[in-house]
C-alpha positions as CSV (number, residue, x, y, z in Angstrom):
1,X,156.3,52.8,127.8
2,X,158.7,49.4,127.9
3,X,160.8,49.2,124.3
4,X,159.0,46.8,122.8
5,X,155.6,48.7,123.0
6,X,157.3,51.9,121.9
7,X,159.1,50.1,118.8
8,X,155.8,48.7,118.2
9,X,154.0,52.0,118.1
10,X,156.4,53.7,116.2
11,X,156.5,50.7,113.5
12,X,152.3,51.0,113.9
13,X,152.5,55.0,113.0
14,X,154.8,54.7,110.8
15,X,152.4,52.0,108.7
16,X,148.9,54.5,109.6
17,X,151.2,57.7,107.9
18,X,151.6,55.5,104.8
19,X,148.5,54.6,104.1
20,X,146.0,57.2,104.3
21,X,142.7,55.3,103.9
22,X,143.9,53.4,107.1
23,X,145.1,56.9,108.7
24,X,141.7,58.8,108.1
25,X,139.8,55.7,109.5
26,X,142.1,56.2,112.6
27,X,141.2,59.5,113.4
28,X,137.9,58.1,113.9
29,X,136.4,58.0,117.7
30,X,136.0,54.3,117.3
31,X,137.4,52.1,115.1
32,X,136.7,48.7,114.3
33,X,138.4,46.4,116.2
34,X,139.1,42.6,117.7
35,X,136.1,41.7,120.0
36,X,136.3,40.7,123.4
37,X,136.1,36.2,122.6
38,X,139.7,35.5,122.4
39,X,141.8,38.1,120.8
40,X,145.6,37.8,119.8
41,X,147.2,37.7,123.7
42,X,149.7,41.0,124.6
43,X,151.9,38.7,125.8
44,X,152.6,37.0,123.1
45,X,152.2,40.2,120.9
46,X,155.4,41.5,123.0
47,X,157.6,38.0,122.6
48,X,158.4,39.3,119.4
49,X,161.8,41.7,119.6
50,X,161.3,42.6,115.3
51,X,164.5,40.5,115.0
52,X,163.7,40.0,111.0
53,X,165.2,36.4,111.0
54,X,161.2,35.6,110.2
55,X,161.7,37.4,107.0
56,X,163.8,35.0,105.0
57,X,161.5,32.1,105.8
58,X,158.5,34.0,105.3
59,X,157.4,32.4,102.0
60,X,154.7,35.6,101.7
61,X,157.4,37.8,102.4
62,X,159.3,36.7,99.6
63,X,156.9,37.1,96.7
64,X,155.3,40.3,97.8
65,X,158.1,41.9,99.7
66,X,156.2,44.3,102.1
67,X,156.8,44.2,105.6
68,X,152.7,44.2,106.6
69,X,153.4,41.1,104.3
70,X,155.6,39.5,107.0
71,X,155.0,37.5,110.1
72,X,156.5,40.5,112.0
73,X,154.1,43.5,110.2
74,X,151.3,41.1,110.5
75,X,152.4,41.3,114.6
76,X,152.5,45.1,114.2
77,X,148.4,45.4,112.9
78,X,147.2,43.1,115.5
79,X,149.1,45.3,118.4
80,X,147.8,48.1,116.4
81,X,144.3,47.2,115.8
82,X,143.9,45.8,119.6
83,X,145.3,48.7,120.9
84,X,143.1,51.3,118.8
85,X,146.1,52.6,116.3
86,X,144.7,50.8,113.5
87,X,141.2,49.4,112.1
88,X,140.3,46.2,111.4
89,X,139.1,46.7,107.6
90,X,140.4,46.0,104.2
91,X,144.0,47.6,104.5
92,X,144.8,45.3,107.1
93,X,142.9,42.5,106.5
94,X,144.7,42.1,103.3
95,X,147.8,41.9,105.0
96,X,146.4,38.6,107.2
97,X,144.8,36.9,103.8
98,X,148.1,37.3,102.5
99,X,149.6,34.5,104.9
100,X,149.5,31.3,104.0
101,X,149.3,30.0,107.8
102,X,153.1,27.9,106.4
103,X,154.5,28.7,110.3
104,X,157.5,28.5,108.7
105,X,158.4,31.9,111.4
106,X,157.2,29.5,114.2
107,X,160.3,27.1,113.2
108,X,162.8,30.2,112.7
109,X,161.8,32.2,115.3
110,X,164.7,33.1,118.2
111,X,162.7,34.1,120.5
112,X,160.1,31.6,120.5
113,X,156.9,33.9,119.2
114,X,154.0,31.7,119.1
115,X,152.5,33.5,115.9
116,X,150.5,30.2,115.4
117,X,148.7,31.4,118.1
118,X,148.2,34.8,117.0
119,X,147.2,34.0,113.5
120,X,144.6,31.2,115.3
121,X,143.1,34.2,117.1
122,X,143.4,36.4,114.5
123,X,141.2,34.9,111.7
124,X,138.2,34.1,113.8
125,X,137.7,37.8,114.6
126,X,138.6,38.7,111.0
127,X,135.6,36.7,110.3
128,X,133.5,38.0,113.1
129,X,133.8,41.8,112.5
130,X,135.1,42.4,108.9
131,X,132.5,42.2,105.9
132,X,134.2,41.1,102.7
133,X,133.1,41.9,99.4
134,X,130.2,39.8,97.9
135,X,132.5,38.0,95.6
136,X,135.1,36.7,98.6
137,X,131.7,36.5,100.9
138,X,130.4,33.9,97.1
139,X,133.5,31.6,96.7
140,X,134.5,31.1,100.3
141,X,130.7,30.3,100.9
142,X,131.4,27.7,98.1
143,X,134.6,26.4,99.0
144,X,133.4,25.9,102.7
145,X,129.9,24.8,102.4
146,X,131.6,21.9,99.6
147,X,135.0,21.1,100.1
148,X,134.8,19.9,104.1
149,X,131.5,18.0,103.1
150,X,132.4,14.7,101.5
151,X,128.5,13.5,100.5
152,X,128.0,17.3,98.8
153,X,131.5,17.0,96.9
154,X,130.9,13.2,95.6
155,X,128.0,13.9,93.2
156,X,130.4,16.4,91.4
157,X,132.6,13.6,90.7
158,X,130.0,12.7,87.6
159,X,130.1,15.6,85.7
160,X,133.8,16.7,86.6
161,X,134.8,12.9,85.1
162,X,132.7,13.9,81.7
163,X,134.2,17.7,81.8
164,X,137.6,16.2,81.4
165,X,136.9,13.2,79.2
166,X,135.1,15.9,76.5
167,X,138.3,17.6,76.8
168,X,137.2,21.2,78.1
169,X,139.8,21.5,80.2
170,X,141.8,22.5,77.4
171,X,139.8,24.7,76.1
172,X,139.3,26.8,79.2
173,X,142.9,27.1,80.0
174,X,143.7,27.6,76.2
175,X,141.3,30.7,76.0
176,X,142.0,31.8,79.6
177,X,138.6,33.0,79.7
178,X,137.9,31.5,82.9
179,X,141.1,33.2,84.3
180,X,139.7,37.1,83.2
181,X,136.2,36.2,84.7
182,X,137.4,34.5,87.9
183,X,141.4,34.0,88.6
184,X,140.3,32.4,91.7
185,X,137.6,29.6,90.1
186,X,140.2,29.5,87.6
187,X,142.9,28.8,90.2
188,X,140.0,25.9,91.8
189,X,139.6,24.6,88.2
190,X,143.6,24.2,87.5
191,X,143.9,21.4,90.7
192,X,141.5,19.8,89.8
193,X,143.4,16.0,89.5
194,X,142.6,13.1,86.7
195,X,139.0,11.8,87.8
196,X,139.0,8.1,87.5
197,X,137.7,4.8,88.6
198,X,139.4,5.0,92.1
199,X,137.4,7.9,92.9
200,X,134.5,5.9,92.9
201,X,135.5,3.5,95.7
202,X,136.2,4.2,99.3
203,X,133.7,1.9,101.2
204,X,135.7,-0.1,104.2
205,X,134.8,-2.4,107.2
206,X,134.4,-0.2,110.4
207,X,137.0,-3.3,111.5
208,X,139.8,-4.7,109.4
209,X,141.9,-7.3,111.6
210,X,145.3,-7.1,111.5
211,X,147.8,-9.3,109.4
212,X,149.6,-11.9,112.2
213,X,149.7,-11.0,115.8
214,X,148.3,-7.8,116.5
215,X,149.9,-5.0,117.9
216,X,147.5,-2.2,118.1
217,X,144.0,-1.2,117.9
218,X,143.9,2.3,115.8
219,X,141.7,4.4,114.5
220,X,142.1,5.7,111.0
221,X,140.7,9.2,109.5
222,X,139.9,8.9,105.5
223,X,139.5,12.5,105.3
224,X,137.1,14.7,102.8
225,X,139.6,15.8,100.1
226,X,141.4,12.7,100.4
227,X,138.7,10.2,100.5
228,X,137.7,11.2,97.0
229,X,140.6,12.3,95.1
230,X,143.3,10.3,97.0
231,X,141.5,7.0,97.7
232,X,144.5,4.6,96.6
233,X,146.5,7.0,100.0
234,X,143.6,5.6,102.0
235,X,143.8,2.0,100.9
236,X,147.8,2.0,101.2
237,X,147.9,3.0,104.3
238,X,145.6,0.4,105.4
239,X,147.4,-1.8,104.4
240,X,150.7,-0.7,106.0
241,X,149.2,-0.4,109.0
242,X,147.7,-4.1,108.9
243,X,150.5,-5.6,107.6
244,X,152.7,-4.5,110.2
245,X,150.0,-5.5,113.1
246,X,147.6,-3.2,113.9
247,X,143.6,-3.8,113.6
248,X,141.9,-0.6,112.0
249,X,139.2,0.7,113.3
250,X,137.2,2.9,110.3
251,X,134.4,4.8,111.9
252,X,131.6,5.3,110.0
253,X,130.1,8.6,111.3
254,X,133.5,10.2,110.6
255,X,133.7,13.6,108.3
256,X,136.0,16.3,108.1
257,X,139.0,17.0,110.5
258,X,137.8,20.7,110.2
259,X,141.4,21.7,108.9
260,X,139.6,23.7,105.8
261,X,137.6,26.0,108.2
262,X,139.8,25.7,111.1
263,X,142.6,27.7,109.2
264,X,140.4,30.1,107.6
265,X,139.2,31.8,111.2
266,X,135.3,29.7,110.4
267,X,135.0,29.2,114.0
268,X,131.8,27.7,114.5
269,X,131.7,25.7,111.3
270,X,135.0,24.2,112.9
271,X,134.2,23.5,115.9
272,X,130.7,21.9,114.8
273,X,133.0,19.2,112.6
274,X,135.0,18.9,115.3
275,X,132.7,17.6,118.0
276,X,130.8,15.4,114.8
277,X,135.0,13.5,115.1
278,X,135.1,13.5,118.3
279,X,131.9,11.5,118.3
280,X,132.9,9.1,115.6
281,X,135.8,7.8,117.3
282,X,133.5,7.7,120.8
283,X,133.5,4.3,122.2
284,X,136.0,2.4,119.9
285,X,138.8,1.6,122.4
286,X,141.7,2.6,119.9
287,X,145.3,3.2,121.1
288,X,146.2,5.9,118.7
289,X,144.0,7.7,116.1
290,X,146.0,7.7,112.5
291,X,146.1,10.1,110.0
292,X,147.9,10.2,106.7
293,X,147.1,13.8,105.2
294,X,149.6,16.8,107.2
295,X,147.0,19.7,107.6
296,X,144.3,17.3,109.0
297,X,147.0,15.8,111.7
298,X,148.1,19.6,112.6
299,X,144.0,20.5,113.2
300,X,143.2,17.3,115.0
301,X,145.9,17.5,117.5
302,X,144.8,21.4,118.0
303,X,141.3,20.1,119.0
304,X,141.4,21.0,122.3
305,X,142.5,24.3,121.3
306,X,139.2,24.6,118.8
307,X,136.8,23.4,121.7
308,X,138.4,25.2,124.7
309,X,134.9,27.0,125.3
310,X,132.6,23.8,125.0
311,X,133.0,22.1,128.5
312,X,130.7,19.4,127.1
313,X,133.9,18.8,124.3
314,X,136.6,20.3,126.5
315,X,138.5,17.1,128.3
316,X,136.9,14.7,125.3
317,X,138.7,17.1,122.7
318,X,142.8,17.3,124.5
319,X,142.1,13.2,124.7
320,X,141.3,13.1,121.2
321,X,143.9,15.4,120.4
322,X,146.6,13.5,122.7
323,X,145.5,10.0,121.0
324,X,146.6,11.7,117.6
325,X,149.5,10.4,115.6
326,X,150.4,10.5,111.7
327,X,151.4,7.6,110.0
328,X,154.7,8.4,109.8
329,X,155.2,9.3,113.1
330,X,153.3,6.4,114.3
331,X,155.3,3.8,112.1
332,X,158.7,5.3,113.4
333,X,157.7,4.9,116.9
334,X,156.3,1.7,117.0
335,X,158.8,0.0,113.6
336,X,157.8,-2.0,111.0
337,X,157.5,-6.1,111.6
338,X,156.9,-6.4,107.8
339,X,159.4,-7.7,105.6
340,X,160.2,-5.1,102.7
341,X,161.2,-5.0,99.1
342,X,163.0,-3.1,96.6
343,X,160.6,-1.0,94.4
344,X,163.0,-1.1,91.3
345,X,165.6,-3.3,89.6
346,X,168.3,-1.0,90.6
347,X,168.5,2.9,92.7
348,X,165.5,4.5,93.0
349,X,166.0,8.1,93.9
350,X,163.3,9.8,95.8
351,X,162.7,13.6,96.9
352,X,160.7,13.5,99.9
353,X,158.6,17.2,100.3
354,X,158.2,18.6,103.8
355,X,154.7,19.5,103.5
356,X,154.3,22.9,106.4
357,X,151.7,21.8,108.9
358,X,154.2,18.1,109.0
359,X,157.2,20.1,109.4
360,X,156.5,23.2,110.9
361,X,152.8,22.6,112.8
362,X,153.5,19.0,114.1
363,X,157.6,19.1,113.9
364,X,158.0,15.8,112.2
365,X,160.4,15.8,109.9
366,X,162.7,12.9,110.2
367,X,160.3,10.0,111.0
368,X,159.2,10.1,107.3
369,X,162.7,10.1,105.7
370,X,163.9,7.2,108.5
371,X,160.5,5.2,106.9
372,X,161.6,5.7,103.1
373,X,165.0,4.6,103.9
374,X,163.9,1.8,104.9
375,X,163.2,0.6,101.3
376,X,165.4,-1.3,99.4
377,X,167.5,0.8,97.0
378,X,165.9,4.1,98.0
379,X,168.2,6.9,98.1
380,X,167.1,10.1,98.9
381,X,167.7,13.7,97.8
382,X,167.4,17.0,99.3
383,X,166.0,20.1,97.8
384,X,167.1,23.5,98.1
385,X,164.5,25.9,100.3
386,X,162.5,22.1,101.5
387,X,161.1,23.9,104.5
388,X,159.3,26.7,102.1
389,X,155.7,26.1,101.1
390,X,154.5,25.1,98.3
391,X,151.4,27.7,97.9
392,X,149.1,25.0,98.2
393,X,148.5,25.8,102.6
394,X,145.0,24.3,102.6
395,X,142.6,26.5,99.8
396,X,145.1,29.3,99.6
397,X,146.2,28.8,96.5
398,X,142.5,29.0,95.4
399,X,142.3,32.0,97.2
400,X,145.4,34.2,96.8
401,X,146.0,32.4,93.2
402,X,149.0,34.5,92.4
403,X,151.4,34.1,95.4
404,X,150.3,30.3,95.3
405,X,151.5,30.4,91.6
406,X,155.2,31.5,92.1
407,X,155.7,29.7,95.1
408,X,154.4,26.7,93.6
409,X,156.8,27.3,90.0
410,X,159.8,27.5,93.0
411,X,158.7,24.0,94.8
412,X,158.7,22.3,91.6
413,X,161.5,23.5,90.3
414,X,164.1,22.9,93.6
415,X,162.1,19.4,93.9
416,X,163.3,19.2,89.6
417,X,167.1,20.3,90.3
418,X,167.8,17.6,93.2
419,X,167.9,14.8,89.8
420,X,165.3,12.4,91.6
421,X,163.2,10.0,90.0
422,X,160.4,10.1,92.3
423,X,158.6,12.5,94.3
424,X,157.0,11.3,97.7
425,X,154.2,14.2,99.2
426,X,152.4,13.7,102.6
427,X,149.8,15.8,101.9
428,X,146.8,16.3,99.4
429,X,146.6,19.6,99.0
430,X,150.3,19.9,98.3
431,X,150.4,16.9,96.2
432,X,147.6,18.7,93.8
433,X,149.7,22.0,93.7
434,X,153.0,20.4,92.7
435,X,151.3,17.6,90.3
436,X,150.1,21.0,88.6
437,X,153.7,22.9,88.1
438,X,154.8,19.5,87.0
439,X,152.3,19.8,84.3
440,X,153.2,23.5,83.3
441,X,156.9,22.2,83.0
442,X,155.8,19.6,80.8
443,X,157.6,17.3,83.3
444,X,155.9,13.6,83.9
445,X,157.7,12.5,87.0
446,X,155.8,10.4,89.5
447,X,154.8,12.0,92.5
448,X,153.4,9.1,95.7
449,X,152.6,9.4,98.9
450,X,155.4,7.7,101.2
451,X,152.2,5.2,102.2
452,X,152.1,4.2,98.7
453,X,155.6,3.5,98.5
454,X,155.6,1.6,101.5
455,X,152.7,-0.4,100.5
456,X,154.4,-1.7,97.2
457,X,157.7,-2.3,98.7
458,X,155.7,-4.4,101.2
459,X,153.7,-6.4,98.6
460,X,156.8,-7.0,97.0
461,X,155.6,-4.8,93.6
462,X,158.6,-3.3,91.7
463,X,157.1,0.3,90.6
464,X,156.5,0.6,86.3
């Protein structure tokens, strides 16, 4: 047996004699496993020498501090369950829920372990051959049969717009009686943004020319979350993008990037919103395809990843993928023709958040903080910990509501400490989780998307 298998073993044992639910189920003839469609690769299994240096960035690690809690135990169960030591049921499971899918470890790593990959194989069989509990089989059938779907989610807006202007929300978090029935609708319910007006809007041109000579042809994505509850993103950033040349292309058929599912292991449901993309932007003779939220960007340039079995989708998917680009990095690559302004009287100090699937998934971290200092009179400021999540990690902090909880309390308070003004966030999801822990500090600074920054400074309108 080479080292690595043996260490891997005798870590595997060593987890099986500790829990004895997990060890009786072993002594079973066959356990339940990973099926044969893609399982987590050997090969990249045995990449991993149990270093540890994955542990300090591991922002699951951190709040639960077990080692099955750790991108490195989570390595162990998979070589474990493939290899028969270990079943695939609730004790380990557990142990793959717990990770927030950051790839924080990816970014640390020495040794180069591609445990994106393994989680990506993971979930799908998680989902294919483990039956969770009626309650987690109730709200995940809610959260992905609403949240990816922007025509189901938009009638809600009605009722969600009274809830809060009757003042229930109060209420409900004042008498926590939500939280003892359901922590995790009670989690769903404490996101929940400031309905308004904006939400309401959102219809474009499938064409918007561009301001001046035109530079490019791109397609944008609007998103299903953002569409909604982050319209004024959306308009920004067409605006940015026209005002420094480029013609957007807004495709009507458009939906979902399939992030939500995608990162969850809902395979076909993925894959299904994937080709419905793919489709949308058929035909329209873009140059690049935009996208201004950082989980959607990470999913849409793994598309030919999600549809590497469909050789209808195969090819069409890695072009679609290759065509991707976020705002950011799209605006730092190609530079900005239009003339900007300052955004206050005097220094404005801004904190810009390193949202995961940005930072870790798609490696772009400079390109945004190049674009903000761009701006007239914006300095920026650097938090302690800026490459640990938030707890937000697409609907995990709806899911696993109390490690979303104290790694949320930690963002906002090393985003609080740096002294800045502002707070620019490049993605929804996180934007919603630290908007919250602002609220339970009782703090009321602004928090923009760098879009919206760039969209005043470019109108020439000074911030209130």
């Amino acid at each position: 047996m080479k080292p690595v298998e043996s260490t891997i073993a005798a870590k595997s044992s060593n987890f099986l004699g500790q829990n004895p639910h997990l060890n009786e189920l072993s002594e079973s003839s066959a356990l339940p496993g990973f099926d044969a469609k893609h399982p987590p690769d050997p090969k990249l299994i045995d990449t991993c020498v149990h270093c540890g240096f994955c542990l300090a960035t591991c922002p699951s690690y951190r709040v639960i501090g077990k080692e099955m809690d750790s991108p490195r135990g989570r390595i162990y169960l998979m070589d474990a369950i493939a290899t028969g030591e270990a079943p695939l049921a609730e004790g380990t499971v557990e142990h793959f829920d717990t990770c927030l899918g950051c790839l924080a470890c990816v970014s640390t790593c020495p040794s180069g372990v591609q445990y994106d990959k393994l989680l990506a194989a993971t979930r799908p069989q998680v989902e294919r051959n483990y039956e969770r509990s009626l309650g987690d089989r109730v709200i995940r059938s809610l959260i992905f049969n609403l949240f990816p779907y922007p025509n189901r989610l938009r009638p809600f807006l009605v009722p969600l717009y009274l809830y809060q202007k009757l003042g229930i929300p109060k209420l409900v978090r004042q008498t926590g009686l939500l939280k003892k029935l359901s922590p995790r609708l009670a989690a769903m319910e404490s996101i929940l943004p400031n309905i308004t007006g904006e939400f309401f809007k959102g219809n474009y041109p499938d064409v918007i020319p561009a301001q001046g000579e035109k530079r490019y042809r791109v397609g944008m994505l609007l998103g299903c979350v953002q569409r909604l509850f982050f319209n004024p993103v959306n308009e920004a950033t067409v605006r940015v993008l026209t005002a420094n040349g480029c013609e957007v292309v807004i495709p009507k058929g458009q939906g979902c990037c399939a992030a939500l599912p995608a990162h969850q292991g809902q395979e076909e449901q993925a894959q299904a919103i994937a080709r419905q993309m793919i489709d949308s932007f058929e035909g329209t003779g873009v140059d690049f395809i935009i996208i201004n939220a950082a989980g959607c960007g990470h999913t849409l340039k793994e598309y030919g990843h999600i549809l590497q079995d469909d050789p209808n989708y195969r090819e069409k998917a890695q072009a679609f993928a290759n065509q991707v680009k976020d705002v950011q990095e799209f605006l730092a690559m190609v530079g900005l023709t239009a003339q900007l302004s300052p955004l206050t009287e005097g220094k404005l100090t801004v904190v810009y958040q390193d949202a995961c699937h940005l930072l870790h998934g798609q490696k772009i971290s400079q390109q945004p903080r190049q674009i903000l200092k761009q701006i007239p009179g914006v300095e920026l400021k650097e938090p302690i910990d800026a490459a640990l999540c938030c707890g937000s990690a697409g609907v995990y902090n709806m899911l696993q509501p109390e490690v979303s909880e104290e790694l949320g309390q930690q963002k906002v308070h090393n985003l609080l400490n740096t002294g800045a003004e502002l707070i620019a966030s490049p993605n929804p999801g996180c934007a919603l989780q630290i908007q919250k822990h602002l609220q339970l500090e009782g703090k009321d600074i602004p928090l923009m998307h760098p879009m919206e920054l760039l969209d005043l400074s470019i109108r020439g309108v000074r911030l209130k």
